[in-house]
Structures are given as structure tokens and as C-alpha cells.
N, C-alpha and C positions, 0 to 999 in steps of 0.2 A: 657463490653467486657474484660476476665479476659484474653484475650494472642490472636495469629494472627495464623491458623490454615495455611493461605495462603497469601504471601505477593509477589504483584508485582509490581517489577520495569520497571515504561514508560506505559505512559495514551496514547499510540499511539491505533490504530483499535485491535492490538491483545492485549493489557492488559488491555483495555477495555473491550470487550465483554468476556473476559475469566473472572473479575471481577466483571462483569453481571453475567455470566452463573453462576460462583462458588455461589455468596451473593445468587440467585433466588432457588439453592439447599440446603440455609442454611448454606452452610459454611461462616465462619467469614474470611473474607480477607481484606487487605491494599492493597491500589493504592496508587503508589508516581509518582506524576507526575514533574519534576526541574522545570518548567516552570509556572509563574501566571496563565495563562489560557491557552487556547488552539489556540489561533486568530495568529495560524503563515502560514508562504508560504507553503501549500500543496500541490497545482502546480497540476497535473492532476483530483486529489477526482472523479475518476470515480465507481462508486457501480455498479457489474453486478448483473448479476439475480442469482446467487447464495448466494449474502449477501443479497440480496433483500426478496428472498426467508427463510435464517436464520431470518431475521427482520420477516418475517409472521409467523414464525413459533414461535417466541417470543412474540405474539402481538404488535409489533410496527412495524408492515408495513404502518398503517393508519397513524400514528404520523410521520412515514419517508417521508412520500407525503406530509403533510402538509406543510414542509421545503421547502422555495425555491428551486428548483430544476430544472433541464431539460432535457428530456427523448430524447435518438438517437435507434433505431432498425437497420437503414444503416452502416454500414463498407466501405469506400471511400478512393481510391489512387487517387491522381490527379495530373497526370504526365501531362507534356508541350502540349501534344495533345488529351489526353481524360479523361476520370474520369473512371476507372476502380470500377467498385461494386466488393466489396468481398465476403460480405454476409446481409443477411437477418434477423435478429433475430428474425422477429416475427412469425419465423417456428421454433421457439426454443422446442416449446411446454411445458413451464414452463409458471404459472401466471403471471410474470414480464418478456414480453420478450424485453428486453430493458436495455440501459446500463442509467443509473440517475447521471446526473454532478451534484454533491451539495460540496460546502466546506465541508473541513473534521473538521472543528471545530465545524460546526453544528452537524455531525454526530457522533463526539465523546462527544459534552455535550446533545445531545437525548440519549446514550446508559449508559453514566455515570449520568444522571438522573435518566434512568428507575433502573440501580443500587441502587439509594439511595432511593428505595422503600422499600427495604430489611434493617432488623435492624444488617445483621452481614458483611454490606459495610461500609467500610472507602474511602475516598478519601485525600491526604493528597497533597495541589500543592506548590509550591515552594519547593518542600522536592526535594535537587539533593542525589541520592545516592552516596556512596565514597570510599566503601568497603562490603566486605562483612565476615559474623561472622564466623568463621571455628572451628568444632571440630573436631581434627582429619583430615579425608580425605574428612569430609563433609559440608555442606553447612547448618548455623541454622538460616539463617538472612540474613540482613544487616547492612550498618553505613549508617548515612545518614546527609543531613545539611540543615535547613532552618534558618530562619531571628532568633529565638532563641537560635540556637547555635547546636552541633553535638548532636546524639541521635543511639541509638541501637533500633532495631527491631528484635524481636527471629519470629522463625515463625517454624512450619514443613515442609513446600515446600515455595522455594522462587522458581521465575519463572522470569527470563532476557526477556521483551518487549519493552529495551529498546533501540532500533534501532541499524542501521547498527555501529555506533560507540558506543556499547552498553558498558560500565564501568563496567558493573555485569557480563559481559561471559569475559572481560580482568581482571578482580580481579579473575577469576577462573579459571585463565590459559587458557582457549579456544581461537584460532585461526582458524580462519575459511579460507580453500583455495579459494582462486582467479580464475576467470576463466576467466578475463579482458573484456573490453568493451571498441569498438573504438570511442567513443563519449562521449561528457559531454553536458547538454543541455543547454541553455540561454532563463529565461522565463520573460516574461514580456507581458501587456495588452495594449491595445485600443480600442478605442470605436466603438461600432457597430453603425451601421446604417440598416434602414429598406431594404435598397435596398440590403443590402450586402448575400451570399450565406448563406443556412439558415442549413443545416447538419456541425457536427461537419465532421474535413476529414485531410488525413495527403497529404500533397503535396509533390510531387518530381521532383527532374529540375537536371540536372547534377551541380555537387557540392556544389548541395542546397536540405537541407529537414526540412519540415515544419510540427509542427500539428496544426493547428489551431482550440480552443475549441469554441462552439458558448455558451459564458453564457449572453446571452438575450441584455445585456446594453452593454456587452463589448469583446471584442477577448482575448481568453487567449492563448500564442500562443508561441511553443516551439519551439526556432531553433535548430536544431543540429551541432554541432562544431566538428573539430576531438579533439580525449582526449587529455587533456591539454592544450586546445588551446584558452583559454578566454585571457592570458595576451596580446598573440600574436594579438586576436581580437581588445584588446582595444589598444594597440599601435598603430593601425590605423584609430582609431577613431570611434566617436559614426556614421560617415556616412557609415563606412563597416558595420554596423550593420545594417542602415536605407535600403539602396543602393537595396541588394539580397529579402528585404522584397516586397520592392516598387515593383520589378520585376515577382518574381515568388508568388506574392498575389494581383496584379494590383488594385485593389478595396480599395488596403489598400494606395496606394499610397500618396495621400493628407492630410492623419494622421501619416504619420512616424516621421515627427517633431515634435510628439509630446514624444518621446522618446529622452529628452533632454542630456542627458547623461546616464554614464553604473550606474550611482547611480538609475536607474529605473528600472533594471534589479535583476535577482541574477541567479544565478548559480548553477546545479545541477551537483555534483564529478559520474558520471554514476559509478554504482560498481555490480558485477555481482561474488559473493560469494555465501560459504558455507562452515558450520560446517560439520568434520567428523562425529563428536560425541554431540549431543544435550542437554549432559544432565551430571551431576555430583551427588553424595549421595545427597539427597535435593534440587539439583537446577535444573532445565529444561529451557531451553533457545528456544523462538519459534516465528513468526514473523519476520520479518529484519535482529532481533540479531541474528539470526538462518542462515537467506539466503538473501541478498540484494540480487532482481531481479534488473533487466533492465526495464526500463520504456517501453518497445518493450511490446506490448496488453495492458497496464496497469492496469494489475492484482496485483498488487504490494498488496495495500489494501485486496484484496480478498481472497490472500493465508494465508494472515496475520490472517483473520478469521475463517478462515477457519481450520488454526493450534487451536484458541483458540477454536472452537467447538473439537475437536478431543481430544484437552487436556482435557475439561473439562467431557467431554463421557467419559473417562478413568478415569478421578481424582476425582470426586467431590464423586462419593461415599465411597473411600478409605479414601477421607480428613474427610470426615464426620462421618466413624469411628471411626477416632481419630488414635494415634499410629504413626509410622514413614513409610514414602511412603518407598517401595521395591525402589531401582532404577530401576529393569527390568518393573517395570510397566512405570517407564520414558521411558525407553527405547522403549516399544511399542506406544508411541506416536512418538517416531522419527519414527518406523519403518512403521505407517501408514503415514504418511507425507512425507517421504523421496521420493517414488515413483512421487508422482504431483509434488513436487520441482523441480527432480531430469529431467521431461519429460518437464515441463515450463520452466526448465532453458538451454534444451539444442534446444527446438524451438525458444528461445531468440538469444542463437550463431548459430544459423541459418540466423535469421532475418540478425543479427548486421554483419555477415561476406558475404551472398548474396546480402543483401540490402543496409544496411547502409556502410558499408565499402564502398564497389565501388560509391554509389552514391558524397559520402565524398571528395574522389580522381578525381573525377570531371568524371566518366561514364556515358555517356549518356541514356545506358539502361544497367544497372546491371542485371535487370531480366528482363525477356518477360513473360509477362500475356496476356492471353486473354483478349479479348475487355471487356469482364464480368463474371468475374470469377464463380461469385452469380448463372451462370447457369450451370455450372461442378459440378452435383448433390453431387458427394462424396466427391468433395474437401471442396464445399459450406457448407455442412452438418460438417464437420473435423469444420472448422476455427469458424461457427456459435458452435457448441461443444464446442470447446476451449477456445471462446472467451466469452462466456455466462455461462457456469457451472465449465469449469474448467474438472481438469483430474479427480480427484475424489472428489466430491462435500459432504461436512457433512453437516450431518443434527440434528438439536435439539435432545435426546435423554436424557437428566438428567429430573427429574420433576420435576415442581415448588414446592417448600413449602409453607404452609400455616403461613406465618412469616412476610406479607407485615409491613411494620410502617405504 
């Protein structure tokens, strides 16, 4: 490999499959991932049928099934006196109507496998980047540091997937605005039991909310706090933790000692941003480093690939020309992105200031739903949309090369 045509920083869902899409069009790219491997806390790893659907259309839907997994089509409130249905997904009308709980560390070494099928994929892990190469006003690289010491990388588009505290869009000066979020989440497991409720389902009780994920052996299960509110939590100990579980998940009651302390826990900073501007001469910033969402649907992962298909629909044939990317062709990847960010991030401050706020302040009934919403055809039809494809869903459009290793 005589140079790096495309080099991305952060082996997360979006610099992955944009590392996929690019290597599968023949272009020669770098993945740096800081991290040894991928085995960290991802906390929701929910795939709707819109990445489900990008995975078929890549041939690895069949290898995405074969991962441990576990499929929900139900959408579930479960307030103090009923369980509210939301929706149905399996009127989605999509092959995959269902949303698939899998770690994301599986799913990001199935898609950084199918990568290293292609001979112009690199993967480089422990590499943290540190900087980035500037000529002029534009972007030719990065710096970077692993266990051998500091290294340069040139490249003609470098692309920031390197999350909400991405180093590559703060070395380039970008600043993404705030748009606040009144919660920060506290995740932690226990073990299921057969008897226990069998759909994944988010609960609500006045000054208590719950999602409870069902992964087969054990409860993954996200309290919500108000923001900034973990020190305050553990000042009063790991039983104000145990206490609100035992009550408003009664099932769970007889395993909450099993949450021996907050060292079993960890903590998610809820952040609800975005970049004005995605993009600088050579660098495109997309995924997280672009927009941290709200865990509110938990489309977080979905948008994030959904930018990498949209990027690589635009880029992989200009990269593969060779020559230096236009910025305005960066820019038309924010400008088709911007619109789904811009509609999922303002039904998240919807969510967060209807639902979660009031429920947070201790409200009894923040909102009034119907007894089942799943039957209010248009609303049902909206939230199943939403919640399953997304605002504007991309789809595969570069071609493979004939270049496998």
C-alpha cells in the first residue's frame, strides 16, 4: 500500500461500516481504533431494521443472525397501572421487522472482519489519535500514538468517527451546540429468570424510569437520574439505588442485593449535540462526533450508519479517482444528513421535556396515552416509521470490487 486514500479516526458503528463500504469500493483506508479491542460497555446495542436491512444488502444479514442476539417487534410503556403498546413493527413492511439486541462489540468485529476481506483495509487498534496534519486551512492526516511511539498518517480525506468527545473535530476547531438533556442514565445487570416478563419495555412510575432490556440470561437495565445527579445518588447509598428498582420492577425484588455497590454500575453523561458545520478542506466529521443523540428510541447506532452509508454513496467514487476531495461534495453529505439528525433530535426534546422531565420531578402522569396507542392507526404507523427506518433511511449504492484477499 503506497499512501492512505482514506483514513478514519474511531472503530465505533460509523467508522466501521464507512471503512467497510470504502475497502469493498477498492479504496485503500486506515481504521484507528485507541482501544485493544472492542469488549467495552455499549449499554443499549440496539440494530433496527434499517442497519439490518444495510447488513442485507451487504451480504451479512445471514452472519448478523448467527451472533447471539434477540429480536423485540413490541414497543411497551409500563406505567403503575397498565402497559401501554406503542407499536407493532411487524407491520413495518421491511424483511427485518424487528429491532435485534446484540453487543456492539460483536457487531463491530463482524463488520471490521468483512472489511479485512478487501486488500485496501487497514485496521490499526491501540492507535489513539492526537492531532491532526494541517496544510494551510486543510486537513492531510493525522498524529497518532501506539505502544511504538508517535507516527503521522497523510491521507486525502480523513473522516472524525470518533465519538461524542471526538480529539479529531476538537483539533479542527469544531464545536458542536448543545441542546441539553435532563438526564444521565445508570446501567447495570441481573439475572433473569424464566418466570420473569419476556419483552424488552421501558417502565414509568412517578419519579422513577426504567428500561429494562431482556438479553436471555440477564436484565440490562437503565435507570434514569436527573442530569448530574449520580454523585448525589451515591451519597445515599447503593440502597437508593436498590430501593426504586425493587418497587417499580417487583420481579426484580429478591436480586437487587445483588448490586453490591456503585463499582457495578457505570454511567452514561446523556449529551444531546451538534455540529453547525461537518466538515473542513479534507476532514468530514459524522456519527456521534457529528451529533450525540439521546438514548430516547435508541437510534444512536443507526444514525451513526446510516451517515457512513450516505458518506460513502458520495465518496468512494471521487476517492477512487484519486485527486483532492471538493469540500462542497463534504458538504453534501452533511446536507443529506442534516435533515434526519435535525427531525430525531428535536423528537428526542420532545421525549426528554414531555416525558422524562415531568416523570424525573416526581409527576404522576406527565403524559396521558391511550390504553394502546398500537391502535391510533396514524400515530402507530409515525412511531413504527421512526422507530424502525428512521427519517431517511440509506441504502447500499457504491459496488463491490472485484479485489476480495
Amino acid at each position: 500500500m503506497n499512501g492512505n486514500t482514506c483514513v478514519i479516526a474511531g472503530g465505533g458503528p460509523a467508522g466501521a461500516v464507512l471503512a467497510l463500504l470504502l475497502a469493498r469500493s477498492g479504496v485503500q483506508v486506515t481504521l484507528l481504533e485507541k482501544h485493544a479491542d472492542f469488549l467495552r460497555d455499549f449499554r443499549g446495542d440496539t440494530i433496527h431494521p434499517s442497519t439490518l436491512e444495510i447488513l442485507d444488502e451487504l451480504g451479512l444479514a445471514e452472519e448478523f443472525h448467527r451472533l447471539p442476539h434477540r429480536k423485540t417487534s413490541r414497543l411497551e410503556i409500563h406505567t403503575d397501572d397498565a402497559v401501554v403498546p406503542l407499536a407493532d413493527l411487524s407491520g413495518l413492511g421491511s424483511r427485518y421487522p424487528y429491532i435485534a439486541f446484540v453487543p456492539q462489540w460483536d457487531f463491530l468485529d463482524l463488520v471490521t472482519t468483512a472489511a479485512a476481506r478487501y486488500p485496501g483495509f487497514r485496521l490499526l487498534m491501540n492507535a489513539e489519535v492526537t492531532g491532526v496534519i494541517r496544510e494551510g486551512n486543510a486537513v492531510r492526516g493525522v498524529r497518532y500514538r501506539d505502544a511504538s511511539g508517535e507516527h503521522e498518517l497523510r491521507a486525502a480525506l480523513t473522516v472524525a468517527a470518533d465519538g461524542r468527545r471526538s480529539d479529531v473535530r476538537r483539533a479542527a476547531g469544531l464545536v458542536p451546540v448543545e441542546h441539553g438533556a435532563p438526564m444521565d442514565v445508570v446501567w447495570f445487570r441481573l439475572p433473569r429468570e424464566p418466570a420473569d416478563p419476556d419483552e424488552t419495555f421501558l417502565r414509568v412510575s412517578a419519579g422513577h424510569l426504567m428500561v429494562a432490556i431482556n438479553r436471555e440470561s440477564y436484565w440490562q437495565l437503565a435507570y434514569v437520574i436527573p442530569k448530574g445527579g449520580f454523585e448525589t445518588l451515591k451519597g445515599r447509598g447503593v440502597d437508593a439505588l436498590r430501593e426504586p428498582v425493587a418497587r417499580i420492577l417487583p420481579f426484580l425484588g429478591d436480586r437487587t442485593g445483588l448490586i453490591r455497590d456503585f463499582g457495578d454500575v457505570s454511567v452514561l453523561s446523556v449529551a444531546l449535540n451538534r455540529l453547525r458545520r461537518w466538515h473542513r478542506p479534507g476532514l468530514l466529521v459524522i456519527g456521534d462526533a457529528a451529533h450525540a443523540m439521546s438514548p430516547v428510541f435508541g437510534v444512536g447506532i443507526n444514525l451513526a450508519v446510516q451517515d457512513a452509508v450516505a458518506a460513502a454513496n458520495l465518496l468512494a467514487g471521487p476517492l477512487l479517482a484519486g485527486g483532492e476531495i471538493p469540500e462542497a461534495l463534504l458538504a453534501r453529505v452533511q446536507r443529506r444528513r442534516t435533515p434526519p439528525t435535525v427531525i430525531t433530535q428535536f423528537a428526542q426534546r420532545v421525549v426528554q421535556n414531555r416525558l422524562i422531565r415531568p416523570v424525573l420531578a416526581g409527576g404522576a402522569r406527565p403524559v396521558r396515552l391511550p390504553r394502546d396507542v398500537s391502535r391510533l392507526p396514524l400515530i402507530s404507523s409515525l412511531v413504527r416509521r421512526f422507530a424502525g427506518l428512521g427519517v431517511r433511511p440509506e441504502h447500499v449504492r457504491t459496488p463491490e470490487a472485484d479485489i476480495r484477499a
